[in-house]
C-alpha positions as a Markdown table, in Angstrom:
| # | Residue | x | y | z |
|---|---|---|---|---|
| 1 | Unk | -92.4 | -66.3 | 75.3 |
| 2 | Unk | -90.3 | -65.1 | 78.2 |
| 3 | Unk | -90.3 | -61.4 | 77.5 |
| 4 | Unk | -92.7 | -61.1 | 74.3 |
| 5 | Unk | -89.7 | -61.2 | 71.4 |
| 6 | Unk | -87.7 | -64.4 | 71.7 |
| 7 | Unk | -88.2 | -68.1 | 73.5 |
| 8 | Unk | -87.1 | -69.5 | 75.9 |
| 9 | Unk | -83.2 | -70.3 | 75.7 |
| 10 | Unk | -82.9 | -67.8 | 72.9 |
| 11 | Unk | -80.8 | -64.4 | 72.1 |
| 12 | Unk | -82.2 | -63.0 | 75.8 |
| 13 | Unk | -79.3 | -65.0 | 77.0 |
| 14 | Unk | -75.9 | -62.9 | 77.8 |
| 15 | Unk | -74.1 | -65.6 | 75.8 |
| 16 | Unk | -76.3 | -66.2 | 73.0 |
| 17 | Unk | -73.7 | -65.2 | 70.0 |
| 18 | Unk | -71.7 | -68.5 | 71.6 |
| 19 | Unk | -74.8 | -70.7 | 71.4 |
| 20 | Unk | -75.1 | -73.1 | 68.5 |
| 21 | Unk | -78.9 | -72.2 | 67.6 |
| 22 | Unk | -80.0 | -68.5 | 67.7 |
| 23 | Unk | -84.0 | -67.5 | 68.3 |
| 24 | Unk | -85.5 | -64.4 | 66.9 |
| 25 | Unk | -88.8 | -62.5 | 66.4 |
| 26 | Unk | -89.2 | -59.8 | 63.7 |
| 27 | Unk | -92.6 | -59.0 | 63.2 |
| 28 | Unk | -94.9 | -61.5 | 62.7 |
| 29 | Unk | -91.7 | -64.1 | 62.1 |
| 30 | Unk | -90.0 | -66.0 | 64.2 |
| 31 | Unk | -86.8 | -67.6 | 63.1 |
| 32 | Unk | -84.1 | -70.0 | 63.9 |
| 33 | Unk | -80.4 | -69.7 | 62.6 |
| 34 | Unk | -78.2 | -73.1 | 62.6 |
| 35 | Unk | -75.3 | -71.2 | 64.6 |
| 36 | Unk | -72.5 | -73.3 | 63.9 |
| 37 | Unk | -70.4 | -71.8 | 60.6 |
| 38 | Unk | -67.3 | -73.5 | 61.2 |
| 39 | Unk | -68.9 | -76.7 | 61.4 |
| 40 | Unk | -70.9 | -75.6 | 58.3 |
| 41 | Unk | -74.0 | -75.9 | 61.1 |
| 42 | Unk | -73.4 | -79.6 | 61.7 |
| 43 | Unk | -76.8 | -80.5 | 63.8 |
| 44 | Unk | -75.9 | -82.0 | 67.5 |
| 45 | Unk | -78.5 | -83.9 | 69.6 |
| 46 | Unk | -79.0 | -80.2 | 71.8 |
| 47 | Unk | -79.6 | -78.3 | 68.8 |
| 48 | Unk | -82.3 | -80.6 | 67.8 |
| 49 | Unk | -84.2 | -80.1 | 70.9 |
| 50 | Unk | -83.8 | -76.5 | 71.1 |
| 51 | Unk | -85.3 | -76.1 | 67.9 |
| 52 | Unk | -88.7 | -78.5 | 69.4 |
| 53 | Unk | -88.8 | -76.3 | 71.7 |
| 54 | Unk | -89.0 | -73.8 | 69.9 |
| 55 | Unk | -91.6 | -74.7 | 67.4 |
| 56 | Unk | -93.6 | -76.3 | 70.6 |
| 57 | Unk | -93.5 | -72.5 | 71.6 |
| 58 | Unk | -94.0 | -70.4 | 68.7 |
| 59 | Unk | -96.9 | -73.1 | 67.4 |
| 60 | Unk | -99.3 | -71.8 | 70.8 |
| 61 | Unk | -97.7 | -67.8 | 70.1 |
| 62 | Unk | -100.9 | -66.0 | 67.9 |
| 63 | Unk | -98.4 | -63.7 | 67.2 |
| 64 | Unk | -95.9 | -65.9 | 65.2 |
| 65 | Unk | -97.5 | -66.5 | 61.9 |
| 66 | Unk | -94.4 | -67.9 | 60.3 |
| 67 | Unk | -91.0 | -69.7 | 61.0 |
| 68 | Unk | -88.1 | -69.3 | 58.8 |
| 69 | Unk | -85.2 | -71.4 | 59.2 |
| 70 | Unk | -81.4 | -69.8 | 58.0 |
| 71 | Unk | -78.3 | -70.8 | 58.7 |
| 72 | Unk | -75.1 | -68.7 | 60.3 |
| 73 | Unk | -72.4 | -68.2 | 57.4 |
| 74 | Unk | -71.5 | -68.2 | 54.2 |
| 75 | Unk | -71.2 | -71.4 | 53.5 |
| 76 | Unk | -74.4 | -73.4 | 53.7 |
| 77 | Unk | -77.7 | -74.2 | 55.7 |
| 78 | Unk | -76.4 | -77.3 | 57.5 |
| 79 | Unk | -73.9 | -80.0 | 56.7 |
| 80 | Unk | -75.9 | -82.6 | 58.1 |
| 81 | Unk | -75.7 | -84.6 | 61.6 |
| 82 | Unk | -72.2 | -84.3 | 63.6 |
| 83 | Unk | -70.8 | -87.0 | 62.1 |
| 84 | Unk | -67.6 | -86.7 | 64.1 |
| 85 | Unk | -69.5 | -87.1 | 67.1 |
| 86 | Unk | -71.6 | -90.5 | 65.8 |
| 87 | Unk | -68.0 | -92.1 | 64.8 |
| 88 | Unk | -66.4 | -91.7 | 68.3 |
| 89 | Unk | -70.4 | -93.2 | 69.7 |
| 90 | Unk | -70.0 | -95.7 | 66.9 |
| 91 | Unk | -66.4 | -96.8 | 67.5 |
| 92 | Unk | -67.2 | -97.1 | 71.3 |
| 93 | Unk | -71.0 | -98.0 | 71.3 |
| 94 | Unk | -71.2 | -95.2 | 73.4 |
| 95 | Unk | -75.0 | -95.7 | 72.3 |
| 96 | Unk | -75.4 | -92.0 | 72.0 |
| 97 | Unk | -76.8 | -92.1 | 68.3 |
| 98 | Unk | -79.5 | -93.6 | 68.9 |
| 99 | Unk | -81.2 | -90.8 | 71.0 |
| 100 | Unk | -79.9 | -88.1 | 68.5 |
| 101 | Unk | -81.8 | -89.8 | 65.8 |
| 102 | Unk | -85.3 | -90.1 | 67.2 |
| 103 | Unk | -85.0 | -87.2 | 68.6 |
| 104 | Unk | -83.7 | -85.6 | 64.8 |
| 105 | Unk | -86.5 | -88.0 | 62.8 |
| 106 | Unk | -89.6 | -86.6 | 65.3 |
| 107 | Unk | -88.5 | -83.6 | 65.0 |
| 108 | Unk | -88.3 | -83.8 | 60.5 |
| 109 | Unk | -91.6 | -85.7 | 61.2 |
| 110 | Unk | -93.2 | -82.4 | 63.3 |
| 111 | Unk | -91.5 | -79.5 | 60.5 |
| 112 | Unk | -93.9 | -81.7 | 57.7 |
| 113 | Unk | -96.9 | -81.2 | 59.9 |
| 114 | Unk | -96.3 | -77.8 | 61.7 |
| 115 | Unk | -99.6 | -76.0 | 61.2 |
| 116 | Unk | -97.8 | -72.5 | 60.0 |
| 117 | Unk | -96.0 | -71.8 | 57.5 |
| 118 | Unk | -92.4 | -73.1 | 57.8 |
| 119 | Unk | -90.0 | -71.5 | 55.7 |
| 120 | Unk | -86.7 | -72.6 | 55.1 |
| 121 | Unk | -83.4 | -70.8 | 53.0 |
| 122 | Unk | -81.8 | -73.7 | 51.4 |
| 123 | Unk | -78.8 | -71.4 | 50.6 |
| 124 | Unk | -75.6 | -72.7 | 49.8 |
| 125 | Unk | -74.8 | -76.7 | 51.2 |
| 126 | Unk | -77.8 | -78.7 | 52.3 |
| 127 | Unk | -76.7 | -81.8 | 53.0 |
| 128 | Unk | -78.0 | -84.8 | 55.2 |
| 129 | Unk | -79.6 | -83.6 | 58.3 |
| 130 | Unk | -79.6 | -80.2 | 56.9 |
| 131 | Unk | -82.0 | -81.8 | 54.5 |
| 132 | Unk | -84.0 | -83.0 | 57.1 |
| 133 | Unk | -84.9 | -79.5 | 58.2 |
| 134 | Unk | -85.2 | -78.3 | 55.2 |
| 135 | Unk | -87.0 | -80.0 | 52.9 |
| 136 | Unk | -90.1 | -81.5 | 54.7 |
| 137 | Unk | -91.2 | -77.5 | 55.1 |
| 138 | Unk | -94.0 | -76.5 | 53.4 |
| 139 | Unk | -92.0 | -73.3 | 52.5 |
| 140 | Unk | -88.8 | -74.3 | 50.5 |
| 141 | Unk | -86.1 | -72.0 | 49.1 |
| 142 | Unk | -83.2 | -72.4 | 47.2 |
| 143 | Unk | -81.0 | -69.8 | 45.7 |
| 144 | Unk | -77.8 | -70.1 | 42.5 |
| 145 | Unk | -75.3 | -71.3 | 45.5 |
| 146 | Unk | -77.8 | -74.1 | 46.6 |
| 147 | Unk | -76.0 | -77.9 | 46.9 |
| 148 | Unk | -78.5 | -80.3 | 48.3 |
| 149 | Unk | -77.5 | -83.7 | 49.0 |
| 150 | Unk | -78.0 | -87.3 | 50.6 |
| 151 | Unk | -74.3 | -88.0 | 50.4 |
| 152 | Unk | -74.6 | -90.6 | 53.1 |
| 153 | Unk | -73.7 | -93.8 | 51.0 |
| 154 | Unk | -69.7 | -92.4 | 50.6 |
| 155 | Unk | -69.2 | -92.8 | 54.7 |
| 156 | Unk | -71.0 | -96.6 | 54.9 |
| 157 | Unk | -74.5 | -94.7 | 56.0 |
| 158 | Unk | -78.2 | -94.8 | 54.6 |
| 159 | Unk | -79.7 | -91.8 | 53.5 |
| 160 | Unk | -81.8 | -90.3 | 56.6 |
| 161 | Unk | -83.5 | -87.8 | 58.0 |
| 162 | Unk | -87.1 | -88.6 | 55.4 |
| 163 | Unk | -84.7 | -88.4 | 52.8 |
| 164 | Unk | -85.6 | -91.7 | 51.0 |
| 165 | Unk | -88.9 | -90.4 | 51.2 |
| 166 | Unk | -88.4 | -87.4 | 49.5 |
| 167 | Unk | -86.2 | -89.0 | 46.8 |
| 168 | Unk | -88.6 | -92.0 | 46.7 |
| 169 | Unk | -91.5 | -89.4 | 45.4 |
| 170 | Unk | -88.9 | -87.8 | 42.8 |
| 171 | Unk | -89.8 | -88.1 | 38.9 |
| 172 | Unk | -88.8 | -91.4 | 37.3 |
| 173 | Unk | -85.4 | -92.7 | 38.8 |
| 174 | Unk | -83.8 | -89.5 | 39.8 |
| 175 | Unk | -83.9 | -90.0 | 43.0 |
| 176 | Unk | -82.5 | -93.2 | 43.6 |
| 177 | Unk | -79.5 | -91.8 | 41.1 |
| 178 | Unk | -79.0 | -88.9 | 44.2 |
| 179 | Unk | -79.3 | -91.6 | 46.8 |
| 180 | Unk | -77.1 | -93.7 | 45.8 |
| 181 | Unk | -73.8 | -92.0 | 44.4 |
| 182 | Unk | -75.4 | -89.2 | 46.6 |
| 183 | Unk | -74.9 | -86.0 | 44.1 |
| 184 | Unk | -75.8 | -82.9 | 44.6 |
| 185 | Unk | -78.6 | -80.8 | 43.6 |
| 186 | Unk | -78.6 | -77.2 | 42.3 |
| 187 | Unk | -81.8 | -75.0 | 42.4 |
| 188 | Unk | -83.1 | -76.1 | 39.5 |
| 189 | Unk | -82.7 | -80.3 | 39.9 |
| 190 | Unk | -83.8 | -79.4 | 43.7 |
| 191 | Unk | -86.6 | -78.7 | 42.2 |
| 192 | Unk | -86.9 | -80.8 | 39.7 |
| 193 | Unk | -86.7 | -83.3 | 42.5 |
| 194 | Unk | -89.9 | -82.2 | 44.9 |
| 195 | Unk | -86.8 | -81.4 | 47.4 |
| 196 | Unk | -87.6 | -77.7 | 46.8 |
| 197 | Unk | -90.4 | -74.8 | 46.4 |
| 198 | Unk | -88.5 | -71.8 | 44.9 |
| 199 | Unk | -85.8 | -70.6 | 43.3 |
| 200 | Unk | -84.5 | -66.8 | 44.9 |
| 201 | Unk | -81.3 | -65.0 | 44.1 |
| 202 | Unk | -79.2 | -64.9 | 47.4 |
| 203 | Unk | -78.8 | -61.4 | 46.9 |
| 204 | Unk | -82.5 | -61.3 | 47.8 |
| 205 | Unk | -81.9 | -63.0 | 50.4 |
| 206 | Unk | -81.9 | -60.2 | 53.1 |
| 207 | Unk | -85.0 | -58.1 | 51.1 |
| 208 | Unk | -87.2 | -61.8 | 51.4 |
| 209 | Unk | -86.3 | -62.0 | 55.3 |
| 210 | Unk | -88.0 | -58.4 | 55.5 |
| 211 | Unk | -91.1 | -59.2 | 53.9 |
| 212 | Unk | -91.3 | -62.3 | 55.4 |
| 213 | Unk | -91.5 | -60.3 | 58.7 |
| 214 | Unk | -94.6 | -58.5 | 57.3 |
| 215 | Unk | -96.6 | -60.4 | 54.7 |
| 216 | Unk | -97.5 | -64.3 | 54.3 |
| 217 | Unk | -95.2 | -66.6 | 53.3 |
| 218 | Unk | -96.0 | -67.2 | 49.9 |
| 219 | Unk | -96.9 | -64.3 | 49.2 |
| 220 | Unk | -93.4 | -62.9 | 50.5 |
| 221 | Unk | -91.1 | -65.6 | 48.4 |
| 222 | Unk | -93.2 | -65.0 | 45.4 |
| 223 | Unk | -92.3 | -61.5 | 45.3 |
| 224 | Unk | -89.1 | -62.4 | 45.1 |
| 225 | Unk | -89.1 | -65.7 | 43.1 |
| 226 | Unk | -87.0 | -66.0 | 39.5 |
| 227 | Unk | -86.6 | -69.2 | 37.1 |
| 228 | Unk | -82.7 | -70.9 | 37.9 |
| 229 | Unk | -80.5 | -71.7 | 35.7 |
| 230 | Unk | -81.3 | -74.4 | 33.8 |
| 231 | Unk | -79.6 | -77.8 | 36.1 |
| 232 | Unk | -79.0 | -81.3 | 34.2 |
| 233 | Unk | -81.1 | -83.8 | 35.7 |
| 234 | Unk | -84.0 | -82.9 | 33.1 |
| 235 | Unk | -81.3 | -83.8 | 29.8 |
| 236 | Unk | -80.2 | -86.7 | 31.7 |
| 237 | Unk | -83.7 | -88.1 | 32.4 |
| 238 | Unk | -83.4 | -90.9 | 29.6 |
| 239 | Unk | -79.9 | -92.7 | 30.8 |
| 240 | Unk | -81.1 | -92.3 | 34.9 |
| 241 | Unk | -84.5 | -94.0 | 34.4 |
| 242 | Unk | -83.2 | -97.1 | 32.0 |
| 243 | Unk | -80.6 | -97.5 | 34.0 |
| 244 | Unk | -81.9 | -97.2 | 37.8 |
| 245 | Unk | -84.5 | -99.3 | 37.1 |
| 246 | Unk | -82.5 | -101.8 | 37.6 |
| 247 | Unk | -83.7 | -105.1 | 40.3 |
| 248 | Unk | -80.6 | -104.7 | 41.5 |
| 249 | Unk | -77.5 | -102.8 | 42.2 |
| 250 | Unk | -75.2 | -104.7 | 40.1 |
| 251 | Unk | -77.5 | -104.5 | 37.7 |
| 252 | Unk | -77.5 | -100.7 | 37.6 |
| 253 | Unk | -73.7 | -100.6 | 38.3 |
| 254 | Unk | -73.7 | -102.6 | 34.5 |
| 255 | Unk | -76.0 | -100.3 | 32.7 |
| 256 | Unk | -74.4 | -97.6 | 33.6 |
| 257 | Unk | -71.0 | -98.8 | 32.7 |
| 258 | Unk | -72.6 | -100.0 | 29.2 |
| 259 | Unk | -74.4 | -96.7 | 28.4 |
| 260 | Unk | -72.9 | -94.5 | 26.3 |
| 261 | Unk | -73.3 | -91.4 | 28.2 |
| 262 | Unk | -70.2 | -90.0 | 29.7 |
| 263 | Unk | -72.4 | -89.1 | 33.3 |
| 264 | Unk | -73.8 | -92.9 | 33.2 |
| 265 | Unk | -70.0 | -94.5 | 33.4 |
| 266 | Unk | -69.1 | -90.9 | 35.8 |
| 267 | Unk | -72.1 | -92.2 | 38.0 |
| 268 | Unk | -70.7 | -96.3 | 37.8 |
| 269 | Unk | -67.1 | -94.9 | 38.7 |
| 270 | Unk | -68.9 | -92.9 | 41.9 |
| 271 | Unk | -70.5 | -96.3 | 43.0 |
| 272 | Unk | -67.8 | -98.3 | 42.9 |
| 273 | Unk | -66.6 | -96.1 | 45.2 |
| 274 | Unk | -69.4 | -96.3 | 47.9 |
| 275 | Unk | -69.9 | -98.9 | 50.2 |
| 276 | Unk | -71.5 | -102.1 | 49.0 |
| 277 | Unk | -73.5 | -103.1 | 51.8 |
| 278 | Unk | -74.3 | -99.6 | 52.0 |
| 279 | Unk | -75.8 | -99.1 | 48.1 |
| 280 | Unk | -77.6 | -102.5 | 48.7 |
| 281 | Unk | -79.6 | -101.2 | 52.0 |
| 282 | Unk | -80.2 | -97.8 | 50.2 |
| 283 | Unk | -81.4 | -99.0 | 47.1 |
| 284 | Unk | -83.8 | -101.4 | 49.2 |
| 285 | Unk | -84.8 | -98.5 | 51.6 |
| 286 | Unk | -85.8 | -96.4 | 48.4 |
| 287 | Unk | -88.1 | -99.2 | 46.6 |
| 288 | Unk | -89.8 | -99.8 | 50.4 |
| 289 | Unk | -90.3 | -96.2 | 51.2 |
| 290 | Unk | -92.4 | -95.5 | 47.6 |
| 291 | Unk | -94.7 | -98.5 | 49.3 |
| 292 | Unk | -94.8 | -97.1 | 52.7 |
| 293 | Unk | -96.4 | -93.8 | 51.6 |
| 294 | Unk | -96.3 | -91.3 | 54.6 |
| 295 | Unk | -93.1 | -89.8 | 55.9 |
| 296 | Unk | -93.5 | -91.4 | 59.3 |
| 297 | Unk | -93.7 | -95.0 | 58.2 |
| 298 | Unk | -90.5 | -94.1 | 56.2 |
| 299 | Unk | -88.9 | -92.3 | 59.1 |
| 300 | Unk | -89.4 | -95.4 | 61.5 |
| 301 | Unk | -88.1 | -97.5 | 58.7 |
| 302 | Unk | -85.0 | -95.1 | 58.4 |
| 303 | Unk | -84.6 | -95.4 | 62.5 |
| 304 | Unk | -84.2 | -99.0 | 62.7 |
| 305 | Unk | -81.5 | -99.2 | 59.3 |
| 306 | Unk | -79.9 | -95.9 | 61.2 |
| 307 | Unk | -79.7 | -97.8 | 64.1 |
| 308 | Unk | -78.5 | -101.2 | 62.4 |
| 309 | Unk | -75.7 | -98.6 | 60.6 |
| 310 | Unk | -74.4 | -98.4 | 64.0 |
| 311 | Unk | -73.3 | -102.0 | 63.9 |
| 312 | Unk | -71.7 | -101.8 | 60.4 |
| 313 | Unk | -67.6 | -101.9 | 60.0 |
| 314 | Unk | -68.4 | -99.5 | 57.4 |
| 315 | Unk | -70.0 | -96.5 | 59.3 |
| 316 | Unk | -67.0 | -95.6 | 61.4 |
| 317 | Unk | -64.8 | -96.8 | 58.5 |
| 318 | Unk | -66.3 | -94.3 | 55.8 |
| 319 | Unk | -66.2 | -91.2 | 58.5 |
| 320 | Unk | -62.4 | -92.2 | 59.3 |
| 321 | Unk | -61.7 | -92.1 | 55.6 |
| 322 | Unk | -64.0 | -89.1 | 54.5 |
| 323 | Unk | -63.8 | -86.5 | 57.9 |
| 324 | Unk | -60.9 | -88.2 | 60.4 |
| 325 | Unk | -58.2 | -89.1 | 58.7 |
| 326 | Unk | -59.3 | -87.6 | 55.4 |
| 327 | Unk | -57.4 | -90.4 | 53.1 |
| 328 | Unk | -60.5 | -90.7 | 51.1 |
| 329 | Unk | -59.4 | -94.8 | 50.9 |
| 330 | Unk | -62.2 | -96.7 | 53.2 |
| 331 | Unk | -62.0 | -100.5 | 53.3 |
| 332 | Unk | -65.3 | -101.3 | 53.2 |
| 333 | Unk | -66.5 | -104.6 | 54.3 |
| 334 | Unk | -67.8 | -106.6 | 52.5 |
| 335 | Unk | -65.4 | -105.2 | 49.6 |
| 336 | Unk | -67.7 | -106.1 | 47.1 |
| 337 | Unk | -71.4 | -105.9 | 46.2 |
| 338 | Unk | -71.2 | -109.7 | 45.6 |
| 339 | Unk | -69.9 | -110.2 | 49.0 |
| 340 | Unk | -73.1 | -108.5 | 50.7 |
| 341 | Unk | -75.6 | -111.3 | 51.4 |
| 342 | Unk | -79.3 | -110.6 | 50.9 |
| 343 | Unk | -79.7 | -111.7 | 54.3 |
| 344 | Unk | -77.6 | -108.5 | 56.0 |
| 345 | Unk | -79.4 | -106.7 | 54.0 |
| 346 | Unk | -83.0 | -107.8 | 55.5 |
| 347 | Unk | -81.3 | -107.3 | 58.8 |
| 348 | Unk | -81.0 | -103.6 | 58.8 |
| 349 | Unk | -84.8 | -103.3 | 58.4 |
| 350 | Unk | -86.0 | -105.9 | 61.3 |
| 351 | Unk | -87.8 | -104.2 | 63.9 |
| 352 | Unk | -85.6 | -103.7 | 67.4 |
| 353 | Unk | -87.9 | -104.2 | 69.4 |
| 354 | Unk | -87.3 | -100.6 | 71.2 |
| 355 | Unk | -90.5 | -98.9 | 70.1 |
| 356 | Unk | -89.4 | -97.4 | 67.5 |
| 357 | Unk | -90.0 | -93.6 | 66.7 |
| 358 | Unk | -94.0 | -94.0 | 68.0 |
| 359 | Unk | -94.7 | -92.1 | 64.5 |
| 360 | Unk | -96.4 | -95.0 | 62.8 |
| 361 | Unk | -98.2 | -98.3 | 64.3 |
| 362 | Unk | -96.1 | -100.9 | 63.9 |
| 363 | Unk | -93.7 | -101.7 | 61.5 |
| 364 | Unk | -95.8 | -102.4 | 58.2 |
| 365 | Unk | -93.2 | -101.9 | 55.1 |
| 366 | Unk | -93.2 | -104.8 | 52.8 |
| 367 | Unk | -90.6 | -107.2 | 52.1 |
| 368 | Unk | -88.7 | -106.7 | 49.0 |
């Protein structure tokens, strides 16, 4: 620590309100805001590393016994990755995504191993990345505004960040239903879903970043846990897990259509929107990742589709038609699920030949 309260590169600095991650001790807590509220706390490739460097800091500081992760705003934790910023790579093969993600996947491996208590305030929109440094903590709080989401297959991307392997470990089918027409979670299907620990009012929000200042963890979210309001995954548990378990996505796409459950057809309706190549890797990235087991074979897997994304049409066509020119009409291509071979499909999970994350040896998911 550079003068016993903050690290290095935090609030010390003359321009820290400007800076996009903010660094604070209170107590025995150390914690890092997501500093970005008008970009709902959109993750760049320098916040990531801030925030490693921070943890690297705080993990050798006897002083810090916890680290609690919040986000600037009212609006959310974090949005996800800067999506703006991986179209313009994308459309130019810039070939700055790449970096980000490593970078971004070590450092979602590191928050599921850090050795304290790691504490994140799912308040408000969690989406994508924001998942990523969110849910792997071994501390995981969501309040009544809560959203949480792997939205990626509606802008031609593959859920991320661990994500397939948290939804892989979800109850039944539920979370291949959230990966693929990528819905969002309240507190109580967030936690339905393993992708959260707690449920606290966001009033209590301020109250629970005091204690957590002064007691442990768990002992400090307790205090201030209540049941949520009931969510609706748990009623709509029989239609998800008949028709998810589907072989294929066409497959699901037809049971959903033929149940008689007004969500099911809702839920065929949202995946005829996504992109079919898209749906096809996901779906494929889910079944491998409940083999693979630990979060870094998943999160090497997730690198080299990430990185095969980049060559897709349909990456920098779904950001053009969800964030750029907002028309909310992407061309996707192929247009159809029939016109995505199972070949471009196996493609996205071939190893690069670039090392990889380093996370697990070699690349060991099974076929199919």
């Amino acid at each position: 620590m550079t003068d016993g309260t903050r690290p290095t590169g935090g609030t010390d600095r003359p321009d820290a309100a400007d800076e996009d991650v903010l660094f604070d001790i209170d107590g025995h807590a150390a914690r890092v805001t997501l500093n970005r509220p008008r970009a709902l706390n959109a993750l760049t490739h320098a916040m990531v590393l801030r925030v490693d460097a921070a943890l690297t800091e705080w993990e050798h500081d006897a002083s810090v016994r916890t680290v609690v992760l919040t986000g600037a705003g009212e609006r959310g934790l974090c949005a996800g990755g800067d999506i703006r910023a991986i179209h313009d790579d994308a459309r130019v093969r810039g070939g700055a995504s790449g970096p980000f993600w490593r970078d971004e996947y070590r450092l979602n491996a590191r928050i599921a191993r850090y050795p304290k208590p790691y504490v994140a305030l799912m308040d408000g929109i969690v989406m994508g990345g924001g998942v990523g440094v969110s849910a792997h903590g071994s501390v995981r709080v969501v309040t009544e505004r809560s959203r949480v989401a792997m939205p990626e297959t509606g802008i031609g991307f593959v859920p991320d960040v661990g994500g397939t392997h948290l939804l892989a470990r979800a109850p039944g089918e539920l979370g291949t239903h959230l990966g693929l027409t990528g819905a969002q979670a309240g507190a109580a299907d967030a936690l339905l879903c393993g992708l959260a620990d707690h449920h606290v009012p966001s009033e209590a929000l301020p109250a629970l970043l005091r204690d957590l200042a002064r007691l442990p963890a768990e002992e400090a979210v307790r205090a201030h846990a209540t049941p949520p309001e009931p969510g609706v995954l748990a009623a709509d548990r029989g239609w998800i897990d008949a028709c998810y378990a589907a072989a294929t996505v066409e497959e699901i796409v037809d049971r959903l259509a033929a149940d008689g459950a007004p969500a099911a057809k809702e839920a065929a309706e949202t995946l005829a929107g996504r992109s079919p190549t898209a749906l096809k890797v996901t779906l494929a990235a889910l079944r491998r990742a409940r083999r693979l087991g630990t979060l870094e074979r998943v999160l090497e897997q997730e690198y080299r589709v990430s990185r095969a994304c980049l060559d897709s049409p349909d990456l920098v066509e779904g950001i053009r038609a969800q964030v750029v020119d907002k028309d909310r009409r992407p061309r996707w291509a192929p247009a159809t699920l029939a016109g995505v071979a199972e070949a471009d499909v196996e493609r996205c999970f071939a190893p690069r030949g670039d090392g990889g994350l380093g996370l697990a040896p070699g690349p060991e998911d099974a076929a199919g």
